[in-house]
N, C-alpha and C positions, 0 to 999 in steps of 0.2 A: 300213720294216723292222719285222716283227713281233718278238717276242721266246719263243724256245721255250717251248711246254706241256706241262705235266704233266696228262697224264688221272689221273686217282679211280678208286678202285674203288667198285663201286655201293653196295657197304654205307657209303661215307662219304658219297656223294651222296643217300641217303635220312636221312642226321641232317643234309641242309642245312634249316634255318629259315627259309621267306620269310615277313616279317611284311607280306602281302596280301590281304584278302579275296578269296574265291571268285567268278567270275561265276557266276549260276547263267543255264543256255539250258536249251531245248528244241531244236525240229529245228531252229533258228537259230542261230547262236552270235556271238561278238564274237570275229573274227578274231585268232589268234594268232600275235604279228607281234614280229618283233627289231625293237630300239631301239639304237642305239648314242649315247653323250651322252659330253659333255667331245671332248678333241682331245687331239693330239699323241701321242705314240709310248708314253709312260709314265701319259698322264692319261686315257688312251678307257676307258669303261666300257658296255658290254654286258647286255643284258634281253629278258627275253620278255615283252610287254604284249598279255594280262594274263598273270599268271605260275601261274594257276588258272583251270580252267573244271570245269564237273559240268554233263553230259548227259542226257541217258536212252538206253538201251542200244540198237543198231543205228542212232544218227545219227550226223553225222560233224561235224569240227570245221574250220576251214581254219586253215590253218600258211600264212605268211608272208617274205621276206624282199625286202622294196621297195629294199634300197641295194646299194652296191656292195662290199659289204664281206661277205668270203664266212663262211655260217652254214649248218649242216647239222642232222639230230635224230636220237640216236639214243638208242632204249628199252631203261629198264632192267627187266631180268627182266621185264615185262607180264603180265598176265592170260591175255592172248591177243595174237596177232601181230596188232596193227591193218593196217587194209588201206588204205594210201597211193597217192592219184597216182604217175604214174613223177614227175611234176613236181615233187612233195616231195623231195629230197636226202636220204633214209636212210643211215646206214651206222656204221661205227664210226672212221673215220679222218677227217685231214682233207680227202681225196682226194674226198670223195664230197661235201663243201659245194660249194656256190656261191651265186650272185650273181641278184638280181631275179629270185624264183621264187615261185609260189604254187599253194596244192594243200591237197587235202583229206585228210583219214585218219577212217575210219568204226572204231567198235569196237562189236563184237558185244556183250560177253561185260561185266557190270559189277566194277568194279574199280577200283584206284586206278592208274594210268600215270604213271610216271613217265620224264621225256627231259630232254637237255643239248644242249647245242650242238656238235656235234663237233669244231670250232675252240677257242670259248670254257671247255669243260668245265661243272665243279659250277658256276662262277662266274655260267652263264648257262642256269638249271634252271627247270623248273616241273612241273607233275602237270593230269592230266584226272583226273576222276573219274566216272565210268559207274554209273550207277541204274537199280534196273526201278522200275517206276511199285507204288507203296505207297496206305496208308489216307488220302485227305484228312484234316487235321485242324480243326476249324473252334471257334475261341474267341470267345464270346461279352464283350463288354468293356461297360462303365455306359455309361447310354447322357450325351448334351452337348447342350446349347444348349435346357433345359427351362427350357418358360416355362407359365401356365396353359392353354393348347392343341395344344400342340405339343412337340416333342422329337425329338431323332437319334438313331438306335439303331447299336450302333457295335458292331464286332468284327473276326476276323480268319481269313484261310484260309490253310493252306499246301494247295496241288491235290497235293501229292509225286509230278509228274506225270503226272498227269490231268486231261485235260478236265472243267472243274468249272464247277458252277454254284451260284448261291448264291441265299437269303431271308432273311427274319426272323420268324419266329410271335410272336404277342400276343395279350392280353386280359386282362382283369381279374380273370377267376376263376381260368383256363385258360390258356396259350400256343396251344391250340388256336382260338381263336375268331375270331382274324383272321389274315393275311398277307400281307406285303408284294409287288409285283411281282417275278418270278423275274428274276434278270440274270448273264451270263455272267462270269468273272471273266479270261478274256481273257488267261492263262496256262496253261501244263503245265509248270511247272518245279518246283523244291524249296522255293521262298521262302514268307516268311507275307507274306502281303499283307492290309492294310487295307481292312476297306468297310463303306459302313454305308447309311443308308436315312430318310429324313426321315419324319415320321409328323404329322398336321396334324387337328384336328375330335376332340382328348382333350374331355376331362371336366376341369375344374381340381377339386382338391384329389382325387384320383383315383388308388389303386394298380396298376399294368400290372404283368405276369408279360412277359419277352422272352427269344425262345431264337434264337440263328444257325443256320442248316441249309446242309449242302453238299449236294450231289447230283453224284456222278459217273457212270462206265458205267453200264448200266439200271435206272434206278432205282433206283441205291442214294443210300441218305444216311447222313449224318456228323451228329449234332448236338452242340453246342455245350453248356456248363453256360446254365443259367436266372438269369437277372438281376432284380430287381424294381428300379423306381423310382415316384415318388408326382411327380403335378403339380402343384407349388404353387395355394394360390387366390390371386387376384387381389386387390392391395391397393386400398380405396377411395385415391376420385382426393384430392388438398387442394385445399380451396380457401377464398377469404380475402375477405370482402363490402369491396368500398369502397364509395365516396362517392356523395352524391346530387348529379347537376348539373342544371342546366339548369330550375330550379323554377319556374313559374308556380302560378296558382291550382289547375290544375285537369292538370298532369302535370310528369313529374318521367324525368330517364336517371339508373337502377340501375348500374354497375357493381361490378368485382370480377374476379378471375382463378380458373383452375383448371388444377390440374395433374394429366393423367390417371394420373400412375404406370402407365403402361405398361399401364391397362386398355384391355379391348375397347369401342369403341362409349361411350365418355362420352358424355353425357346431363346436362344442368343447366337449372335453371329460376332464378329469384327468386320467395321466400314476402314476401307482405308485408301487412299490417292496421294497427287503430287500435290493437291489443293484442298482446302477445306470443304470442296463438294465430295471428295470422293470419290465417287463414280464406281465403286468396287466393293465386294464382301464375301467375306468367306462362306461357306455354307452351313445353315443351320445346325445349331444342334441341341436336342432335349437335355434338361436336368432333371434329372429323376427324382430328385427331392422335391418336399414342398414345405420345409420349415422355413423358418425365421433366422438362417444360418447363413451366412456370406462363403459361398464354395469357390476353390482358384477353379479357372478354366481359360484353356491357352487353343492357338491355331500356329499353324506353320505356315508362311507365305511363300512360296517359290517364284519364280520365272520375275525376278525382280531386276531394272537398271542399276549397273554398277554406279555408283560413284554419287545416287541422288536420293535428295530427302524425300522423306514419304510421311502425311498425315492420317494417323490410324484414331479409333476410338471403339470401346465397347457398346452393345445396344441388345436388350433383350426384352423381350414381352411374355406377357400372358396367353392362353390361348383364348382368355373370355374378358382377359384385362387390357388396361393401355400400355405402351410402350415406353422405355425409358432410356435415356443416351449416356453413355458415360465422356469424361472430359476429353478431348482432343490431346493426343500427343504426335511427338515426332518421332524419323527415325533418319538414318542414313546410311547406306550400304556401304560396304568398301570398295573404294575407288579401284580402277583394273590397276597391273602393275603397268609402268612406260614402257614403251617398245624400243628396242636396241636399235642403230642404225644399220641398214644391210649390210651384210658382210658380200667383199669382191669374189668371183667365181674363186673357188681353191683351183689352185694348181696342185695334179695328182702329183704327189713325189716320188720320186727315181728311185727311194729306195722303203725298206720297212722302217715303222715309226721309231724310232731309240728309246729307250729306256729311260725314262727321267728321273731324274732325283730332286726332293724338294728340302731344300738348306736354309732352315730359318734364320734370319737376322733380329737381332735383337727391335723390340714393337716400339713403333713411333711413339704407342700412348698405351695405357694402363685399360684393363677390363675393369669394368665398376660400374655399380649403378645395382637397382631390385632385380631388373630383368635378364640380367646373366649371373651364374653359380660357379663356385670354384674359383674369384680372381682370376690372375691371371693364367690360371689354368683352365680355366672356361675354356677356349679354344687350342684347338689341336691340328699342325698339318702334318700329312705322313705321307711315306712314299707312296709315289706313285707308276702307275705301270701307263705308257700311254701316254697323248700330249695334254694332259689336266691337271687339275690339284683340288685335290680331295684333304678331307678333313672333317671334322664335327665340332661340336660347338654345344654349352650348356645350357639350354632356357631355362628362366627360374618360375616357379607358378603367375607368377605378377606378368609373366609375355606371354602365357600360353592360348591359345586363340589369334596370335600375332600374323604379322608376313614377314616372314626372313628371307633376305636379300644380300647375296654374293656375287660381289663384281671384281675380278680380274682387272689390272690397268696394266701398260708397259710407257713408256718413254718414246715419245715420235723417234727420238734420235737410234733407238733401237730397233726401230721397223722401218730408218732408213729413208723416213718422209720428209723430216728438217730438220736443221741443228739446234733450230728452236727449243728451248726447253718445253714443255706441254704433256698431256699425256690422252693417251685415246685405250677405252676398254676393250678388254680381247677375250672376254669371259663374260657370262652372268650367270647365275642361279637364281631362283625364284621358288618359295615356297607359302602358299597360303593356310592360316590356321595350325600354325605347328602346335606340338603340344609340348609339356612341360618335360624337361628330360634333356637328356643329349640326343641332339639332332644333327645325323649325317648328310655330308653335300659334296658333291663331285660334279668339279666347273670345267668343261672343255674349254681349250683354246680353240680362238676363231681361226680360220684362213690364216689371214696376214700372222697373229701371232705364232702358229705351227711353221710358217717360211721364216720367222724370224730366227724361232728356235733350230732350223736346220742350217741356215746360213750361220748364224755366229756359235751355233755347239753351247752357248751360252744364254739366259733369257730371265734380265731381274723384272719383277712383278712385287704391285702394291696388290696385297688381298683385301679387299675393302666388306666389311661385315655388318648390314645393318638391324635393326628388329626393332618392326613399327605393332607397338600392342593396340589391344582393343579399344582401350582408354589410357590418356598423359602420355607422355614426352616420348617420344622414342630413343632407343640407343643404339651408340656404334662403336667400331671398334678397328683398328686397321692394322695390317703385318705386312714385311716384305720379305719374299722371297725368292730365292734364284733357282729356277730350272734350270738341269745340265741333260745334256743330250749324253 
């Protein structure tokens, strides 16, 4: 059961207030269609969605009614008698609604239309609004997203109905000197619509003039107010020198990090000499990033003097920025090993070498320290074939990268030179960068010591063992032993 209406007169159905935006269409529209929501006999309520449309003049709109709930339209006072489908339900009474219908109505003439429901009254109102096609308007807005070569140039169009097409002019003296590709903007209706246009290959630190252009019927155009913007320059990259690893005598790994701040094309080297001028650098090389990220980046030095300091630092640049130095450090190679004193011409012996045996004595002093493993089983001598002494020996990780150094000694009195007590070496070994582990060594006898050992059949020997790491204190270690022929 419905419950009886009261129709309005139209002067009170034009101070109805619907608080809805407009759609705006062109020859398309967003169908204008009854809603009915809530239930029951006292709770139903009644709408036109949308409850505004705006045209342009000679298109038509489509009117609606998908339920079964009978809805009719009828116009107050109009501009002009729109011209409806018989399918649209016209009229002023209830008589002339009904149920699941749909249908156009075209209006010539521009104007504001206003229609109700002829069941529902004011209660269930909206209005068309009919336009002729006007001035495009086209507003130029700052442009976004500047960086030192690039930047988006941003504005806006209302077409007020016409087919419109849109650019951007620029240049640095002029707006005249460049512009953007032409693009359509893909509307004829009343709205501003947003556009804009990426721009890429600036100049950093660089002032641009920018103007938006519409263009609609032949040839005409609409321009927009003129903007300037400036493209920042590019900030040099940071960057921070570390450490020297990896040292021998004669090279050395530089690192150090750089952060390109978002320059183009980073570029870094290492500057490095015996003096804070330098005079030296590795060769260039790109960073392929360009965030705001600090990446490591290292060089290898070669053909370096044994034994001397060397001042290195980081340096890296922009390809369109300034450059930037990192702090000054040191370095120092490893010193060469000493050189033994000549040994006398050997005299060939009369017979084959003998077979030696190496007979440990109890050690002058104790294995200890980070740098050797196993105590006093770190070191090991075993037989030997030949006039040497061989053996191995534990480096712990805290020596590895070290020089170990095995020196042979005998007794003058035992090579026959004075009665003097003293002693002179008659072996060496020399190893640079050993690694962590057990490390094998086999020491020959010099000249004189090989004649000692065949004259007396007999030959005691200090085995002297030393291991200088890469950093703090060195250690050593000493054994004696007696070769027998």
């Amino acid at each position: 059961m419905r419950l009886p209406r009261r129709y309005l007169s139209a002067a009170a159905l034009l101070g109805v207030a619907v608080a809805v935006l407009p759609a705006i269409a062109s020859s398309e529209t967003t169908p204008v269609e009854a809603v009915n929501e809530g239930g029951g006999v006292y709770g139903e309520t009644h709408r036109w969605s949308p409850s505004q449309e705006t045209v342009i003049a000679g298109n038509a709109v489509t009117f609606r009614n998908m339920t079964a709930v009978r809805h009719g339209v009828n116009w107050i006072n109009p501009p002009a008698k729109p011209v409806c489908d018989n399918t649209v339900p016209v009229g002023t009474t209830e008589a002339t609604a009904g149920t699941n219908w749909s249908g156009t109505c075209t209006f010539a003439q521009a104007g504001t239309y206003t229609f109700y429901c002829t069941v529902h009254g004011a209660a269930m109102s909206g209005t068309i609004t009919i336009k002729t096609p006007g001035t495009p308007i086209a507003t130029t807005q700052a442009p976004s997203e500047l960086t030192h070569a690039t930047a988006r140039l941003n504005g806006a169009v209302n077409p007020e109905g016409n087919a419109t097409e849109y650019r951007f002019d620029y240049g640095t003296s002029t707006v005249s000197e460049h512009m953007t590709n032409t693009l359509s903007l893909g509307s004829e209706d009343f709205s501003s619509h947003a556009v804009s246009a990426a721009l890429t290959g600036l100049t950093p630190g660089t002032s641009y003039h920018v103007q938006l252009v519409a263009i609609y019927g032949v040839g005409k155009t609409v321009l927009g107010s003129e903007q300037t913007f400036t493209t920042p320059v590019p900030a040099a990259p940071t960057v921070a020198t570390g450490q020297a690893t990896g040292l021998t005598e004669s090279e050395a790994t530089l690192k150090g990090t750089v952060d390109p701040n978002e320059g183009e094309a980073t570029e870094y080297s290492f500057e490095y000499g015996t003096g804070l001028g330098y005079g030296q650098s590795t060769e260039f090389k790109s960073l392929s990033q360009t965030d705001r990220v600090s990446h490591p980046v290292s060089a290898t030095l070669t053909k370096l003097a044994a034994g001397t300091e060397y001042h290195f630092r980081l340096v890296a640049h922009n390809k369109v920025g300034p450059a930037a130095n990192g702090e000054d450090h040191t370095l120092k190679t490893a010193s060469p090993p000493s050189s033994p004193p000549p040994s006398p011409t050997p005299t060939p012996p009369s017979s084959p070498s003998p077979v030696l045996m190496v007979v440990p004595i109890a050690p002058s002093e104790p294995l200890s320290g980070s740098l050797f493993e196993g105590g006093a089983h770190a070191l090991r001598l075993t037989t030997s074939h030949g006039p040497s002494v061989r053996g191995s020996v534990d480096v712990s990780p805290a020596g590895a990268g070290g020089r170990l150094e095995v020196g042979l000694f005998a007794s003058t009195a035992s090579l026959a030179r004075t009665h003097r007590p003293s002693r002179v070496r008659v072996g060496r070994f020399l190893r640079s960068s050993v690694k962590a582990g057990v490390v094998s060594f086999a020491v020959p006898l010099t000249a004189p010591g090989k004649s000692a050992l065949r004259r007396h059949k007999r030959l005691a020997l200090t085995v002297q063992i030393a291991l200088t790491p890469l950093a703090g204190a060195p250690a050593s270690v000493t054994r004696s032993v007696v070769l027998r022929g």
